[in-house]
Every structure is written in C-alpha cells, then in structure tokens.
N, CA and C atoms as a LAMMPS dump frame, in Angstrom:
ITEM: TIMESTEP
0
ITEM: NUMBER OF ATOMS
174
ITEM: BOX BOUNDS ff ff ff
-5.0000000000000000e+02 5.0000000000000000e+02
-5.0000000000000000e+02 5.0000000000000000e+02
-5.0000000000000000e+02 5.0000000000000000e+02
ITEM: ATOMS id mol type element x y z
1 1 1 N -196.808 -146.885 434.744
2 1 2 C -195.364 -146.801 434.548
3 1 3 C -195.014 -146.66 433.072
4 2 1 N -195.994 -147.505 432.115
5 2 2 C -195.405 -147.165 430.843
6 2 3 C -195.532 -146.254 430.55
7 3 1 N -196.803 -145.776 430.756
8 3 2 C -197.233 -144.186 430.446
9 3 3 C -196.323 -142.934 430.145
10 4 1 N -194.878 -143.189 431.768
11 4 2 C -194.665 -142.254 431.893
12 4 3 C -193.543 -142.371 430.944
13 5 1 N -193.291 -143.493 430.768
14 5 2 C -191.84 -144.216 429.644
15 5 3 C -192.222 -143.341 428.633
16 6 1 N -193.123 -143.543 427.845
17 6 2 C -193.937 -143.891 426.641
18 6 3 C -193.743 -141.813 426.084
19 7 1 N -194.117 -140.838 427.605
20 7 2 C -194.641 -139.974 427.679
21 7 3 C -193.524 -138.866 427.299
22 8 1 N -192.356 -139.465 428.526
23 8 2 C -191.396 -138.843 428.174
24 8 3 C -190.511 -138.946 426.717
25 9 1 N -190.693 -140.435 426.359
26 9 2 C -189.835 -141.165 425.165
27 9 3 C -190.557 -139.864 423.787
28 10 1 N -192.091 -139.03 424.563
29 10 2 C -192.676 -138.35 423.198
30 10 3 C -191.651 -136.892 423.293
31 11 1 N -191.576 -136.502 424.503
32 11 2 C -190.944 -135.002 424.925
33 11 3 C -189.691 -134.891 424.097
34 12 1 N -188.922 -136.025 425.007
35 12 2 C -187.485 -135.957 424.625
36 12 3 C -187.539 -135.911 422.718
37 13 1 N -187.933 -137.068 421.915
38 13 2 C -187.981 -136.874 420.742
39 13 3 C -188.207 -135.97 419.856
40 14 1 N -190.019 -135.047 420.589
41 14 2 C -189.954 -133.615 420.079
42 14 3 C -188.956 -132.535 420.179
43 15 1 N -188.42 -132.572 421.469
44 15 2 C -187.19 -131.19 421.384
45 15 3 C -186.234 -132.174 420.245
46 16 1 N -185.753 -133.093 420.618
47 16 2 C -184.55 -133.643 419.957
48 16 3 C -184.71 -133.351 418.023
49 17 1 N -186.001 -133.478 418.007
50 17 2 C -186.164 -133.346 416.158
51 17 3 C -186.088 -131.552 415.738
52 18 1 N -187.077 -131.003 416.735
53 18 2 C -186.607 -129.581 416.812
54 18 3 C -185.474 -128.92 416.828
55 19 1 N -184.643 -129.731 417.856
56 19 2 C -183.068 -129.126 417.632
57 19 3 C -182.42 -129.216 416.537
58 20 1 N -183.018 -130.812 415.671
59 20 2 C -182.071 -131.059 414.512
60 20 3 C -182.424 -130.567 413.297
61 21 1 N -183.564 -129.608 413.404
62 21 2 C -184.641 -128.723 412.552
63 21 3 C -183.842 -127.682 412.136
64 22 1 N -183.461 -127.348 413.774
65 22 2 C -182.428 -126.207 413.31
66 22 3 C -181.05 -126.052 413.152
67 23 1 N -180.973 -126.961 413.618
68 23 2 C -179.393 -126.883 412.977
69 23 3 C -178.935 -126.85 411.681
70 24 1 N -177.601 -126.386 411.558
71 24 2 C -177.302 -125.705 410.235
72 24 3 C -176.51 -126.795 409.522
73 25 1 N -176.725 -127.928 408.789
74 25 2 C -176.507 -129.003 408.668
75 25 3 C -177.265 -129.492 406.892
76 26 1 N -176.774 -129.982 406.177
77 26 2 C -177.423 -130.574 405.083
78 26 3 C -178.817 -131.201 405.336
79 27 1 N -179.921 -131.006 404.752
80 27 2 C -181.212 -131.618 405.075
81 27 3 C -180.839 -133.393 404.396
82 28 1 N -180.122 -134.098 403.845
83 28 2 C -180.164 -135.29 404.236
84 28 3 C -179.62 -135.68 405.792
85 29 1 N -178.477 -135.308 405.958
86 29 2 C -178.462 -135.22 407.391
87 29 3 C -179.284 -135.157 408.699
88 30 1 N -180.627 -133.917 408.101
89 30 2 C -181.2 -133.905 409.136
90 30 3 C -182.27 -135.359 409.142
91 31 1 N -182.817 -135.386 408.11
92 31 2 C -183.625 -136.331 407.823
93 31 3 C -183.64 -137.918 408.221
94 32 1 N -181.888 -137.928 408.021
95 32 2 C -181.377 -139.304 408.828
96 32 3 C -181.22 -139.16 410.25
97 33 1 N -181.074 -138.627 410.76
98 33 2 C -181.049 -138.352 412.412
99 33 3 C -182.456 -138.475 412.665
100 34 1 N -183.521 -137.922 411.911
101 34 2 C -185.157 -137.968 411.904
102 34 3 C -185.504 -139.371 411.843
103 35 1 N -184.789 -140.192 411.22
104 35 2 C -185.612 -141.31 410.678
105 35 3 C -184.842 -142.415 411.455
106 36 1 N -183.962 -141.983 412.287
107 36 2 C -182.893 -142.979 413.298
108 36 3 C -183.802 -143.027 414.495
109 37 1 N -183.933 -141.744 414.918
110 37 2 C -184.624 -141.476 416.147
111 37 3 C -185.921 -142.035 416.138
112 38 1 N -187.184 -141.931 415.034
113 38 2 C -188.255 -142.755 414.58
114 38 3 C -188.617 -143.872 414.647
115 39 1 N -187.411 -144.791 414.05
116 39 2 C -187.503 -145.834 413.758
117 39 3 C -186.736 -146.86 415.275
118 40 1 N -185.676 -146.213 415.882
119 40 2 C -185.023 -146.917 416.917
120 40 3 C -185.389 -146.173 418.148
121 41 1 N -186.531 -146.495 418.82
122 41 2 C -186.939 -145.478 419.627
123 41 3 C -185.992 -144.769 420.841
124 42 1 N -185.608 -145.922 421.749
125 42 2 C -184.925 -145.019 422.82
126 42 3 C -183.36 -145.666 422.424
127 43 1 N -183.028 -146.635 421.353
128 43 2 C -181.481 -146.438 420.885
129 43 3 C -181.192 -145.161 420.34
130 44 1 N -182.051 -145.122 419.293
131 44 2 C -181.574 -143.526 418.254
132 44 3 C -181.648 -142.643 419.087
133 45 1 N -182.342 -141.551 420.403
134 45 2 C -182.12 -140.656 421.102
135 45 3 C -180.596 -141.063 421.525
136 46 1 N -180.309 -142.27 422.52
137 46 2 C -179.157 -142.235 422.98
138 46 3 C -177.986 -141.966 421.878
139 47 1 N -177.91 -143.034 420.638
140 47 2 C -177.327 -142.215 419.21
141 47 3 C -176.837 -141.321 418.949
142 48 1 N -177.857 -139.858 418.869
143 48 2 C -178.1 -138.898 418.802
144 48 3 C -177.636 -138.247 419.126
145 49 1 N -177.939 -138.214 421.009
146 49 2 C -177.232 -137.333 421.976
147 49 3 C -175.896 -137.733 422.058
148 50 1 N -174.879 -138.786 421.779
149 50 2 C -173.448 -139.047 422.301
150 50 3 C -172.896 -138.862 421.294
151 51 1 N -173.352 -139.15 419.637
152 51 2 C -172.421 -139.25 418.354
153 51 3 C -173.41 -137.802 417.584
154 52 1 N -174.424 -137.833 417.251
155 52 2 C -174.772 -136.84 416.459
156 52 3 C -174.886 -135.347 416.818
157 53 1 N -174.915 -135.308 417.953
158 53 2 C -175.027 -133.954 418.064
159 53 3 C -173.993 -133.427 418.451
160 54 1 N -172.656 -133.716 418.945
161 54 2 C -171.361 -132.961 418.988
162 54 3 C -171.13 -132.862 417.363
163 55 1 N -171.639 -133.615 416.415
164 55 2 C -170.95 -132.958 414.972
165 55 3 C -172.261 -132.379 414.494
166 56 1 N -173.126 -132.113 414.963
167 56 2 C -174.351 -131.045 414.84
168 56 3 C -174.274 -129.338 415.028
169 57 1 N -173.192 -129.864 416.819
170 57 2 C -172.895 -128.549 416.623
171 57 3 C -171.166 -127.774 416.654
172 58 1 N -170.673 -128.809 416.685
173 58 2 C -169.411 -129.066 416.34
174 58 3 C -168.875 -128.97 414.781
C-alpha cells in the first residue's frame, strides 16, 4: 500500500515540477513552488494545484 502512496506521490511531483519548468513565470518563483513541493510532500502538491497554479497560468 505504501508503495503505491509513495509511487504515485513520485509521478504526480514529476509532471507537477515539469509543468512549473515551463511556465512562463520568474525563476525565483519557479524554484519556490520546487522547493514547497520537495520539502512538504503531499501538502505542497495540494498547495500547488489550488493556489499556485491558477496564478501560473493565470
């Protein structure tokens, strides 16, 4: 069961840093969304997806 926690918690993070790779955004910006998501594992995705990325691509 953790495995699959653990497995997906890797997926979701890779697209999620990829997306914020590309977005057209100041590189401190990106870097802090990088180091939110890193450091707060499945808080910073949720983070991410509800507050950072409507002004990502907004």
């Amino acid at each position: 069961m953790y495995y699959v926690l653990g497995l997906l918690y890797l997926i979701i993070s890779i697209v999620m840093i990829l997306e914020i790779i590309k977005a057209e955004v100041p590189n401190s910006t990106k870097i802090l969304w990088i180091v939110v998501i890193l450091v707060l594992p499945y808080i910073g995705i949720l983070l991410y997806y509800f507050i950072g990325r409507q002004k990502m691509i907004g």
